[in-house]
N, C-alpha and C positions, 0 to 999 in steps of 0.2 A: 326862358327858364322853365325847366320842367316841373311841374306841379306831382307830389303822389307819394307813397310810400318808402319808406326805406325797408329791406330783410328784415332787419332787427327788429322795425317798428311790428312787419307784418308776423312775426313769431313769437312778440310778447302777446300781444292779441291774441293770437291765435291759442298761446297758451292761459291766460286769462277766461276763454270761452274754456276753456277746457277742464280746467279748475272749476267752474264755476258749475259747468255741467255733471262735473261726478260728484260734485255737493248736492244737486239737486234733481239729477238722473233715478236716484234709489227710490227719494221720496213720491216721485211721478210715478216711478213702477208700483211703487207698493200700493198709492192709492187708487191705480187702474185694478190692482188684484182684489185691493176690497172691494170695490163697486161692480166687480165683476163675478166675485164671492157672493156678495148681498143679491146681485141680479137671478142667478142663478138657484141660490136656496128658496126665495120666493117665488119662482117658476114653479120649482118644485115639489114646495109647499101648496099652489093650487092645486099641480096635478094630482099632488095626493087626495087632496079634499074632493077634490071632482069624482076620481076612483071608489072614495069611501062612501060617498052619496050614492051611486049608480050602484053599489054591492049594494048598500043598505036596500035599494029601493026592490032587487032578489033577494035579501036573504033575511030582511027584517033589518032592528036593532043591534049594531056593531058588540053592544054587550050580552048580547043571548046567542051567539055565532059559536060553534063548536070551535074551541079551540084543544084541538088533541094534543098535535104538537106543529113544528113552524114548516113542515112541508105540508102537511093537510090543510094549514091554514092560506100557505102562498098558492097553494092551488088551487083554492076555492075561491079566496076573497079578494084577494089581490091579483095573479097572474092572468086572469079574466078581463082584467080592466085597464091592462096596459100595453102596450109594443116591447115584446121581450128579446132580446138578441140574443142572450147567454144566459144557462141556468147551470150553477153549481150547487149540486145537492150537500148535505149538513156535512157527509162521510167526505165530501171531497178536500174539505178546510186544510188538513192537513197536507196533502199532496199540491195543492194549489200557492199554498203559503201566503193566502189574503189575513194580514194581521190588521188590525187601525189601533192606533196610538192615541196616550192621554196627553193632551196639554202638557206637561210635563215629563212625556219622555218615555214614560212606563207603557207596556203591553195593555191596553186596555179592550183586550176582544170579548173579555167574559161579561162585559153589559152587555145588557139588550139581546142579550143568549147568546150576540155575534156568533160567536167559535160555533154551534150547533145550528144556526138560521139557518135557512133556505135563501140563496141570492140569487136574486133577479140584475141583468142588466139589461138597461131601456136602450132603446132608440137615440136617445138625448146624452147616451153616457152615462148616466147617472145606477148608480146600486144602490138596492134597494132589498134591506132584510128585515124579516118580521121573527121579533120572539115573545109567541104570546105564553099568557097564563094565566089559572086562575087567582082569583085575589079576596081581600075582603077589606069593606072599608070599615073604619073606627066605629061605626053605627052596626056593626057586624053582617052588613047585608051583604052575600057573597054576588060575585059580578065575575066577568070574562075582560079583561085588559090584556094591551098589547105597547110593546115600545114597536118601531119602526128603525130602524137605523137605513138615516139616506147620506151618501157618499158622492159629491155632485159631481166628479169630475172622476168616479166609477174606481178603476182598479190603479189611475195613477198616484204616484206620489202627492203630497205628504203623507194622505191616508191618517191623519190626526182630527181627533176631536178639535171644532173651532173651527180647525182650518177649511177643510172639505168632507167633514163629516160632522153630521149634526143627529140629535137623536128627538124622537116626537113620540108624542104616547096618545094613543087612544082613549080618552078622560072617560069616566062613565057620567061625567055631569055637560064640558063641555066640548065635547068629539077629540077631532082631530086639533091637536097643540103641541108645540115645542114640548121636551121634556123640560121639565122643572115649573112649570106656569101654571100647573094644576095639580092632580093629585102626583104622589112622589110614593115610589117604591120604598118601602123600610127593610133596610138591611139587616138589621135587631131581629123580624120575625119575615120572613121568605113570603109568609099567606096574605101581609098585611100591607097595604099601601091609602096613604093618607091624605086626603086634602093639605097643602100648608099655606098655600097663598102666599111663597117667597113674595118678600121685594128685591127690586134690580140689585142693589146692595147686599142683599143675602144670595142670591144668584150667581151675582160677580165676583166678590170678593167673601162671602159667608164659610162659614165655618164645614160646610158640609163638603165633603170631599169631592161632590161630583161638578160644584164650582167651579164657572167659567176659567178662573182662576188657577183653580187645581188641575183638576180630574180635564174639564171641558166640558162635562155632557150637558153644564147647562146654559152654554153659549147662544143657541138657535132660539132660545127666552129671552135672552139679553138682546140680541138683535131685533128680535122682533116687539119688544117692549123700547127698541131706540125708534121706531118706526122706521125699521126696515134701515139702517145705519149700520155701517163698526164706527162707533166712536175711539177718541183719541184715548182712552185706559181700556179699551178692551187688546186682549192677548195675541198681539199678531207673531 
């Protein structure tokens, strides 16, 4: 007597494995893409800090650095300090059609100057736009601030806040940090940006619009106050 399978036995099986695998094929992908998300924006986040040290150590203090406008600034401070493959100047935004998206959907190019930056793209893929300006903090001591907006995986899609776009700002107290973990731009007055000392809960879920939750821009705080995680409530 033969020992072994029957068809039918080998096709419910087979269909069994198969079931089971598009139950839990998504959840595999999805958490390769965060951990490869997280790997990625921490790369990133060194190289920026490596970059901003080595300008500082020619040009001084990051907050006494002319900041005219974001090609003077990408020429000086930045473009110096990296492997650059591709430069699209501010005038080319339009003809190029590089937009990045909010967490929710909406056009969000007008942070971080986007629409008018100077883009850099690296070696690594990664973009990289600077919209500086002047500013003043609540103590009314006027200072030179800068967001950064880095895109880790460059001019591919999603191109959303969160996802593959993250925004960092040059603090005048503690350097280079995710946007939202230090001082925060005020919308109310264009001159004025202020310490607030979000917590994760005001960051993630808080009432401010630029909310992990909402807007996105303040995702790359969120993650890096999980140590360096997506957790399971952040917005994939």
């Amino acid at each position: 007597m033969h020992k072994g399978f029957t068809l039918a036995e080998t096709l419910i099986t087979l269909g069994i494995i198969g079931v089971v695998a598009a139950l839990t094929l998504p959840a595999v992908i999805q958490n390769y893409q965060k951990k490869e998300t997280v790997t990625k924006l921490k790369q990133t986040y060194s190289l920026m800090q490596q970059a901003l040290r080595m300008a500082e150590n020619d040009y001084g203090d990051a907050n006494k650095w002319d900041y005219v406008d974001s090609k003077t600034f990408s020429d000086t401070y930045i473009k110096p300090y990296y492997k650059v493959v591709q430069e699209y100047e501010p005038d080319d935004y339009k003809d190029i059609g590089i937009h990045i998206y909010c967490n929710n959907g909406g056009d969000c190019s007008k942070y971080g100057s986007f629409y008018k930056a100077q883009k850099l793209i690296l070696t690594n893929g990664v973009l990289l736009a600077a919209g500086p300006m002047p500013s003043t903090t609540a103590d009314g001591e006027q200072y030179n601030a800068t967001t950064i907006i880095a895109d880790i995986n460059g001019l591919k899609r999603p191109n959303k806040f969160g996802r593959d776009v993250f925004m960092f700002n040059i603090d005048y107290k503690k350097g280079l940090i995710p946007y939202g973990s230090g001082s925060v731009y005020n919308s109310e007055d264009p001159t004025l940006t202020t310490e607030q000392n979000l917590s994760r809960e005001e960051l993630m879920n808080g009432s401010n619009i630029r909310s992990c939750q909402q807007l996105g821009l303040f995702c790359a705080a969120v993650i890096m106050l999980d140590g360096w995680e997506i957790k399971s409530d952040y917005p994939w």
